[in-house]
C-alpha positions as CSV (number, residue, x, y, z in Angstrom):
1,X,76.4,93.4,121.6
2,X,74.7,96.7,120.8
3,X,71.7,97.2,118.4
4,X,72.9,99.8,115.9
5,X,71.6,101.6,112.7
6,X,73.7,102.6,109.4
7,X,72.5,104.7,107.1
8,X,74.0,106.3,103.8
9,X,75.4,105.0,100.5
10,X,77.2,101.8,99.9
11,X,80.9,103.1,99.0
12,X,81.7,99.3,98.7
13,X,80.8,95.9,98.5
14,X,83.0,92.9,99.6
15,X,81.3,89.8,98.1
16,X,80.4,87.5,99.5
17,X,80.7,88.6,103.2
18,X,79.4,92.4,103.4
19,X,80.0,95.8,102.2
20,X,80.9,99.5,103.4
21,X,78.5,102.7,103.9
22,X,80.5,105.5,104.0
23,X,83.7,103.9,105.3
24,X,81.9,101.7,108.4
25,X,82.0,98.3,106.9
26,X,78.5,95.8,107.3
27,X,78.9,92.0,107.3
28,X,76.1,90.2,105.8
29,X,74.7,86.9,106.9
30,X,73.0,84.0,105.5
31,X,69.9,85.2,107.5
32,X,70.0,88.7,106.7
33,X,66.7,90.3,105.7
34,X,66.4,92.6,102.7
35,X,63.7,94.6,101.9
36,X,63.0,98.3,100.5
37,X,62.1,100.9,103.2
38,X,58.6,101.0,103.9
39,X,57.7,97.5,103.2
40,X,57.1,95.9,106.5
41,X,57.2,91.8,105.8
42,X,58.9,89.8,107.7
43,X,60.4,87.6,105.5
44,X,61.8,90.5,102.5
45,X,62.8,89.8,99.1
46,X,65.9,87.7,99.1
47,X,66.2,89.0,95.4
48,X,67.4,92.4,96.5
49,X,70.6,91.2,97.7
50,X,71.5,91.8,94.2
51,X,70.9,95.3,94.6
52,X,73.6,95.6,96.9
53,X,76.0,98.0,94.5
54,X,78.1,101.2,94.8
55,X,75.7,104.4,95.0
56,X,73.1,102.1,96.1
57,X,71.3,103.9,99.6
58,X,70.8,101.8,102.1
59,X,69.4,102.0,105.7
60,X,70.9,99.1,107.9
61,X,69.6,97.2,111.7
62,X,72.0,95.1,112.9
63,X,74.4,94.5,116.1
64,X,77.6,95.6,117.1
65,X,79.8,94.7,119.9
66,X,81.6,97.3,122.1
67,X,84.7,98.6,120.5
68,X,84.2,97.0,117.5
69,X,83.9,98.6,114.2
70,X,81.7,96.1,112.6
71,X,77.9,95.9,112.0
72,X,76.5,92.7,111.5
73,X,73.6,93.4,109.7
74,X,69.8,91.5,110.8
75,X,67.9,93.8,108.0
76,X,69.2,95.8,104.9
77,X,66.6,98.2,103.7
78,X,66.9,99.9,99.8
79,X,65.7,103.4,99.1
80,X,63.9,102.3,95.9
81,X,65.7,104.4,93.4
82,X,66.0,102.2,90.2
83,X,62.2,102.1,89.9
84,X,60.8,105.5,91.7
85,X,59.6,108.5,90.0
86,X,62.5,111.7,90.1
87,X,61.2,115.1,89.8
88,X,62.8,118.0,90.0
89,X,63.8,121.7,88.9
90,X,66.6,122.7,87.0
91,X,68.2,124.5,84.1
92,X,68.7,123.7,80.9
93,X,72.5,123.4,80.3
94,X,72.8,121.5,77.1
95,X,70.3,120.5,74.4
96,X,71.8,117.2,73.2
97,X,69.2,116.4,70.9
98,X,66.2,118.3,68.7
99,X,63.2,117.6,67.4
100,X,60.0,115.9,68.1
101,X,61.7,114.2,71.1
102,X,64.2,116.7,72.2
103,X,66.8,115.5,74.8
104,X,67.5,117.5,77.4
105,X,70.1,118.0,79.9
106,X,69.5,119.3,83.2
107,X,70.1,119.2,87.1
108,X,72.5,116.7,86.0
109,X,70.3,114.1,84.5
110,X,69.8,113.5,80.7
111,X,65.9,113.8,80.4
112,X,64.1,112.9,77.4
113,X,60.9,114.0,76.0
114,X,58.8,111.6,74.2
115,X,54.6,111.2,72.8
116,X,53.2,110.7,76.1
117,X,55.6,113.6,77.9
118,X,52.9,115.6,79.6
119,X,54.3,119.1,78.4
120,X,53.1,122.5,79.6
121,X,55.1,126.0,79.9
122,X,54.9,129.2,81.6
123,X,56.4,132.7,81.4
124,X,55.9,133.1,77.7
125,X,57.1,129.5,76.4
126,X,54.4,128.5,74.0
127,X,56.3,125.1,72.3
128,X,58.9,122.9,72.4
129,X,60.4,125.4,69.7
130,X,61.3,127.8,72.2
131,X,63.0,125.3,74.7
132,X,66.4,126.2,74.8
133,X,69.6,126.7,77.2
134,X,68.4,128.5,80.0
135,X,65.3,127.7,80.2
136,X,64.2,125.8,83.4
137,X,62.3,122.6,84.1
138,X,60.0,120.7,86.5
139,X,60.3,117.3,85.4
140,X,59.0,114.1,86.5
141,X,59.9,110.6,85.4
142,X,62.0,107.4,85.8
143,X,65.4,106.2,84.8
144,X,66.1,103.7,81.8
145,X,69.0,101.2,82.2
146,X,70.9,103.2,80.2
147,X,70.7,106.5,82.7
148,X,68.1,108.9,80.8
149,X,65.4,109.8,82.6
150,X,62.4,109.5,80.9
151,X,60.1,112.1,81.5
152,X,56.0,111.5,82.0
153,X,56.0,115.5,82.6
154,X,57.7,118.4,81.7
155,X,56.8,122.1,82.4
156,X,59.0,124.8,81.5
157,X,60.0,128.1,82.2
158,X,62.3,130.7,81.2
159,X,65.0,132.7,83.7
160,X,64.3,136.0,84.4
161,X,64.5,138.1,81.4
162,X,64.6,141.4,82.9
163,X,67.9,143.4,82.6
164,X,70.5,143.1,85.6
165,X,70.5,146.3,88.2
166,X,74.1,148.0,88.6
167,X,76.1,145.9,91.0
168,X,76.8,147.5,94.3
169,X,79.7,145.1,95.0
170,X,82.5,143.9,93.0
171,X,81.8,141.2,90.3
172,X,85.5,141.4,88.6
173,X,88.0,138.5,89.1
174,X,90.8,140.4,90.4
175,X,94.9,139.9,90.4
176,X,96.0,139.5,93.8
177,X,98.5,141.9,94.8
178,X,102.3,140.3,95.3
179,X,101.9,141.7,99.2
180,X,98.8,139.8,99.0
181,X,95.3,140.8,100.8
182,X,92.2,140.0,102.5
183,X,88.8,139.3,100.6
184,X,85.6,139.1,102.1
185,X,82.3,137.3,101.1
186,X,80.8,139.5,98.6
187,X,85.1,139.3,96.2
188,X,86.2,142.6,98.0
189,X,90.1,142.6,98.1
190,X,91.3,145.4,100.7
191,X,94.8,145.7,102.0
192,X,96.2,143.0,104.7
193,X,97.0,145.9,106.6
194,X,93.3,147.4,106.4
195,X,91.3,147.3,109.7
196,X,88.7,145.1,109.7
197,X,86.0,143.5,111.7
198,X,85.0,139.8,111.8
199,X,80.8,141.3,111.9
200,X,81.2,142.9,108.5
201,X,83.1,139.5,106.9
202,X,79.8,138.2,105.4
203,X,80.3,134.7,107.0
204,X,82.8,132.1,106.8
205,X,83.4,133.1,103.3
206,X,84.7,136.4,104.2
207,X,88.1,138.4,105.1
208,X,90.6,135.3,104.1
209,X,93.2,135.8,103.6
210,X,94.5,135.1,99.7
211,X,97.4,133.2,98.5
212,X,100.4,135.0,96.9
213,X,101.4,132.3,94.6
214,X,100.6,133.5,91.4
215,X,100.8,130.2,89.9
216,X,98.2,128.7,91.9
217,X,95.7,131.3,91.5
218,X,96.1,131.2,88.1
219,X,94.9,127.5,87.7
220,X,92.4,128.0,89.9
221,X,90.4,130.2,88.1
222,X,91.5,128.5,84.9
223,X,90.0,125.2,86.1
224,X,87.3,127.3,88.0
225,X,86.1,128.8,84.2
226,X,86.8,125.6,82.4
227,X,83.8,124.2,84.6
228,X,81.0,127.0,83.8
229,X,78.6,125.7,82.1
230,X,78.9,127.2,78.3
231,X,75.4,128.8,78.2
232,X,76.4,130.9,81.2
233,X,79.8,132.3,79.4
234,X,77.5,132.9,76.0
235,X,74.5,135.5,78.3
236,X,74.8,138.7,77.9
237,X,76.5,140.9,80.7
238,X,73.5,142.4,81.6
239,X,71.4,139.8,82.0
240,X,69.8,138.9,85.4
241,X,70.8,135.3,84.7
242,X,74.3,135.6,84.0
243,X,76.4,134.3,87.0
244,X,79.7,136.5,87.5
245,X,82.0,133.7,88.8
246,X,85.8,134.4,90.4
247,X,87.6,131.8,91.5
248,X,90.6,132.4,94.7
249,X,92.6,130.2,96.2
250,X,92.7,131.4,100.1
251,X,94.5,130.3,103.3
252,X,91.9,128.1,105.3
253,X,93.3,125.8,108.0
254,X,89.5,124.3,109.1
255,X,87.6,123.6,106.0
256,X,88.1,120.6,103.9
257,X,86.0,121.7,100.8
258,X,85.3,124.7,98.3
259,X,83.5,127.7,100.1
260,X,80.3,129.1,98.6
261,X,79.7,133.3,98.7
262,X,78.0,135.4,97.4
263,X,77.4,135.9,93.6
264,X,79.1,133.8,91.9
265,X,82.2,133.8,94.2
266,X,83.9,130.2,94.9
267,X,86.9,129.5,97.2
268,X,89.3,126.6,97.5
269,X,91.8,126.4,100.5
270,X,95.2,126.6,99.7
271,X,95.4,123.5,102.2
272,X,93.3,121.9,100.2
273,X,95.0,122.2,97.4
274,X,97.9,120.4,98.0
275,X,95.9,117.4,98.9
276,X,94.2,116.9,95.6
277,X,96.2,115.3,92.6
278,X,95.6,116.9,89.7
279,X,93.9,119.3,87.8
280,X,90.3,116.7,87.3
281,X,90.1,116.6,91.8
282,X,90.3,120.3,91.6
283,X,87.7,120.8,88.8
284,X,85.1,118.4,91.3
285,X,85.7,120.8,93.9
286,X,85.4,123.7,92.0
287,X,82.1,122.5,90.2
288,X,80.6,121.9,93.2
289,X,80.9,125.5,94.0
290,X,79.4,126.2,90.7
291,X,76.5,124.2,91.1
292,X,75.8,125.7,94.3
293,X,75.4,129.1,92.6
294,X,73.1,127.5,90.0
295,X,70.9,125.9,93.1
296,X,70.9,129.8,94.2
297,X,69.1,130.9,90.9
298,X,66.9,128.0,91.1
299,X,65.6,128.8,95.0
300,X,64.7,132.5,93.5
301,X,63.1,131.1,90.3
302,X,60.9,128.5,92.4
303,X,59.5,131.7,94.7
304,X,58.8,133.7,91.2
305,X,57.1,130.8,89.5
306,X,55.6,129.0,92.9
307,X,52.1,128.9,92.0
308,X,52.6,127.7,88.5
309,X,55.3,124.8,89.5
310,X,53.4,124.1,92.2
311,X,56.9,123.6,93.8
312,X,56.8,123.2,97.8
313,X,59.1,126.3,99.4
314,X,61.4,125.2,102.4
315,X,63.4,126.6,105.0
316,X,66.9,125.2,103.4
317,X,66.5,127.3,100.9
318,X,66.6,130.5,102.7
319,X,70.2,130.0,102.3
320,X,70.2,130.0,98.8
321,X,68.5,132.9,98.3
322,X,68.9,135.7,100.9
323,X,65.0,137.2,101.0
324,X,63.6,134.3,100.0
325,X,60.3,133.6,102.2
326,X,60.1,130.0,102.8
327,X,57.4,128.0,105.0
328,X,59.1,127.1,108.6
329,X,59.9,123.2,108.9
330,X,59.3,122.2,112.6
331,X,61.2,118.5,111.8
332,X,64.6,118.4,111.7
333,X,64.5,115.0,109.7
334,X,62.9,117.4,107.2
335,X,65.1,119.9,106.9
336,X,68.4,117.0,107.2
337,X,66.6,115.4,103.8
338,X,66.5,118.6,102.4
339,X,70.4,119.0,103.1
340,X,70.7,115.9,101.3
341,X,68.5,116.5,98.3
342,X,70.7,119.6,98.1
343,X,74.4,117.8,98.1
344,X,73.0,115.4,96.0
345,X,71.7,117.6,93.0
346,X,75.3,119.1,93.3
347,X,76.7,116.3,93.2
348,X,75.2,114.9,90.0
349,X,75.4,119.5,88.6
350,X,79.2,118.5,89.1
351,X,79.4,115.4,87.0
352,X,78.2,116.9,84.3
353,X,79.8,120.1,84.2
354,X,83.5,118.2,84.5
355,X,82.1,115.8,81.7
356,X,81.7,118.8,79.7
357,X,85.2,120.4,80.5
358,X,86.9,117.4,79.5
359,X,87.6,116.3,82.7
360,X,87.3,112.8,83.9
361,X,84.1,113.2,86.4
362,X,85.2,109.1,87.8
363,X,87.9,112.0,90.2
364,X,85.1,113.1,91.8
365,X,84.3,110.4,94.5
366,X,88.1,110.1,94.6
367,X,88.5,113.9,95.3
368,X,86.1,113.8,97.9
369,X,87.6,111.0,99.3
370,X,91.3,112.4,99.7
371,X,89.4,115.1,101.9
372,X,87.4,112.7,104.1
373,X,90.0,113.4,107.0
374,X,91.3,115.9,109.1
375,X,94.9,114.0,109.2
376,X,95.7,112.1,106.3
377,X,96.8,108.5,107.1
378,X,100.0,107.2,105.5
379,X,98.4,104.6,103.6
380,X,95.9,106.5,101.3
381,X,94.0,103.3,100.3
382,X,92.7,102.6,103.8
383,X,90.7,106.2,103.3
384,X,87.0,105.5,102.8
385,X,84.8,107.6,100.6
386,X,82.1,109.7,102.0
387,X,78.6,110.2,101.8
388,X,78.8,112.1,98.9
389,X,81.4,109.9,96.8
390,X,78.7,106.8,97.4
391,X,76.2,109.0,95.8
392,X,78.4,109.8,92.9
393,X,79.6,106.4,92.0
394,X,76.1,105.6,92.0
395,X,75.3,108.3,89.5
396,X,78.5,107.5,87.4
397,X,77.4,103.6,87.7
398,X,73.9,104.3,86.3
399,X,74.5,107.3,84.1
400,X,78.2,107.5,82.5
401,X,78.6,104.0,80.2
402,X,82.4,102.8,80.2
403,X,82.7,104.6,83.6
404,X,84.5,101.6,85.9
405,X,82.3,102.6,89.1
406,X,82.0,99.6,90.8
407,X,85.3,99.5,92.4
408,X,86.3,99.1,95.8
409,X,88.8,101.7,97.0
410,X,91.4,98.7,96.7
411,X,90.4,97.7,93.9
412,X,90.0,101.5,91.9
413,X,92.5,102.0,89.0
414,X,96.3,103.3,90.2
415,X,95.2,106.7,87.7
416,X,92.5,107.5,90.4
417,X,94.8,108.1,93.0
C-alpha cells in the first residue's frame, strides 16, 4: 500500500461505499475521518459525510495499493463552500429584478441586494438608479439554499465609456472561401496558398486551417451568437465595451476544447465537433469561449479601477489582458488556484449564458465529459467527467431548481448522452 492524495470535485457518489473525484473512484470506510480543510481535530465531524454530493470539492488522504485504481480514503476534507463568503468581479448581464432590492445577475451567480447590502460606486454611479447591464460589480456575500447569493457588499462600476479606437485588425465574421484558407489569431483569413510563418501566427490560435463545410460553419457561429450575452449585441459599435465575436470551425487534431484569441475571436475543432451531440454540447463549448473574452474585459477593468476595488492584481491575468502589469507570484500553488478560480468563473459565465439561449446548461458537464479523452472508449458510459463537469454539476445542483444534477454517469438521463 501507497499513501496517496485526491483532490478535485466529487463527479459521483456510490452510496454507501465511496464516490468518484474526477473519474478516480474513493471507497469510504466506517472509520473514515471527515473534516473541512483547515480544521485540524482528530476525531472530524462525522456529520459531514452528508456533504458528500456532486460539485462538492474535496481534498482526500488515503492508501492505494500498486496497480490499483482505488483510494481508500483515511480522511476526506471539504472546501467549506455552502457556508463561506464569495466575492468577486463581474458584469452585469441581466437585471432580473428592480427596485429597492434589485436582483442582479453576474459572473454567473444571481446576487441580491437587500437593507444591510453595504453599497458604494465609483466611476460616476451615484445610486442604485443607475445600476444597469454593463455595469460591473465587486460583491461579497453567501449563498441561500435556493442559489442567490446574498450580498453583504456591493460596489459598482461602469465599463469604460470612452469611444472605441479604429481597429487595426479584422473584427468581421467572414465567409470562408469554398477553396478554404488559413486564419490566424487576431480573424485574418489569407489564402492556403499564402506563405506564412509559424512566429507571426499569434499563438496556438493562429494560421489553422478553416473548414470548407459550409454547413458547419454556419451553425457554428449561429450557436456561437445565440450564446452572447444580450447586452453585448444591444452596445453601440463604437463602444470600448462592445466585444466583436466570430465564431470558425477549424481543423485541429491536438486540442480537445474551444480556442480563445484575440478580440472576441473563438474557435471549435472540426474534430471536436463530431464528438459532441447536439446543438446544447456545442453551445457549452462555445460559451466558454465567450466567457473568456468577458474575463479579458474584466482583467483591464480591475487595473483601471484597482485602487478603488481594492482588487489584488496577479500574474494569471497577464494573459487576459496583454499590457496588463500584474505583481509576480513566486508560488506556483498560487498561480494553479488562480487557474482554477479562472475555469471556474467560466464555468458558472457558461451556465448562464446557455440558460439564456435556451439551451439546456445540464449538457455542459456532459459536453465536457465526451471530451475527457484523447481516444474515445466504445462504451461512452465508462467515461468520467472532469474537473470542470464536477464543478458544474455542483453549480447546477445549488443554483438551477428542477435541474436533475445528482446523477451518476450511469445513472444520467439517456437525453444527456
Amino acid at each position: 500500500m501507497q499513501s496517496v492524495t485526491v483532490d478535485g470535485y466529487v463527479t459521483a457518489v456510490h452510496a454507501p461505499d465511496g464516490f468518484d473525484v474526477n473519474g478516480e473512484h474513493v471507497a469510504i470506510r466506517p472509520e473514515t475521518v471527515y473534516r473541512l480543510i483547515g480544521d485540524k481535530s482528530d476525531d472530524g465531524d462525522g456529520s459531514l459525510r452528508d456533504a458528500l454530493r456532486i460539485g462538492a470539492y474535496v481534498h482526500v488522504l488515503g492508501n492505494s495499493a500498486k496497480g490499483v485504481k482505488l483510494v481508500t480514503a483515511a480522511s476526506v476534507l471539504f472546501r467549506d463552500d455552502w457556508d463561506k463568503k464569495l466575492s468577486g468581479f463581474g458584469v452585469i448581464d441581466k437585471v432580473i429584478a428592480t427596485g429597492a432590492e434589485p436582483v442582479f445577475q453576474a459572473d454567473g451567480y444571481r446576487i441580491q441586494i437587500t437593507p444591510g447590502t453595504e453599497l458604494s460606486y465609483g466611476g460616476g454611479l451615484k445610486s442604485l438608479a443607475d445600476v444597469g447591464t454593463n455595469t460591473w460589480i465587486r460583491y461579497k456575500g453567501k449563498r441561500e439554499l435556493d442559489g442567490a447569493l446574498v450580498a453583504a457588499e456591493a460596489k459598482f462600476v461602469p465599463a469604460r465609456s470612452h469611444k472605441r479606437q479604429p481597429a487595426s485588425v479584422s473584427t468581421k465574421q467572414e465567409a470562408v472561401p469554398r477553396q478554404g484558407a488559413l486564419l490566424n489569431a487576431d480573424g485574418k483569413l489569407v489564402s492556403l496558398h499564402t506563405k506564412v510563418r509559424l512566429s507571426d501566427a499569434g499563438g496556438e490560435c493562429g494560421w489553422h486551417k478553416l473548414s470548407v463545410d459550409e454547413a458547419m460553419q454556419e451553425r457554428v457561429y449561429r450557436v456561437g451568437m445565440s450564446v452572447v450575452p444580450a447586452y453585448q449585441k444591444q452596445l453601440a459599435l463604437d463602444d470600448s465595451s462592445k466585444i466583436q465575436f466570430r465564431f470558425y470551425a477549424v481543423d485541429e487534431n491536438e486540442i480537445r476544447s474551444d480556442l480563445f484569441c484575440n478580440d472576441g475571436l473563438v474557435l471549435i475543432p472540426a474534430q471536436v465537433l463530431a464528438r459532441l451531440k447536439n446543438d446544447n454540447q456545442l453551445a457549452a463549448l462555445l460559451a466558454d469561449g465567450v466567457a473568456f473574452n468577458v474575463q479579458r474585459q474584466s482583467a483591464v477593468l480591475i487595473a483601471e479601477y484597482r485602487e478603488l476595488l481594492g482588487v489584488e492584481i496577479v500574474t494569471t491575468a497577464t494573459s487576459l489582458a496583454p499590457g496588463f502589469v500584474a505583481a509576480e507570484i513566486g508560488d506556483g500553488i498560487v498561480e494553479h488556484k488562480m487557474l482554477v478560480k479562472m475555469e471556474e468563473q467560466r464555468g458558472r459565465l457558461a451556465l448562464t449564458l446557455m440558460a439564456d439561449a435556451g439551451y439546456d446548461p445540464r449538457q455542459a458537464p456532459e459536453a465536457w465529459r465526451l471530451l475527457s479523452k484523447k481516444n474515445l472508449p466504445k462504451d461512452l458510459d465508462s467515461l468520467k467527467y472532469p474537473s470542470r463537469s464536477g464543478y458544474q454539476l455542483g453549480i447546477l445542483r445549488l443554483q438551477y431548481s428542477g435541474e436533475k444534477a445528482e446523477a451518476s454517469p450511469s445513472a444520467a438521463p439517456v437525453g444527456l448522452r
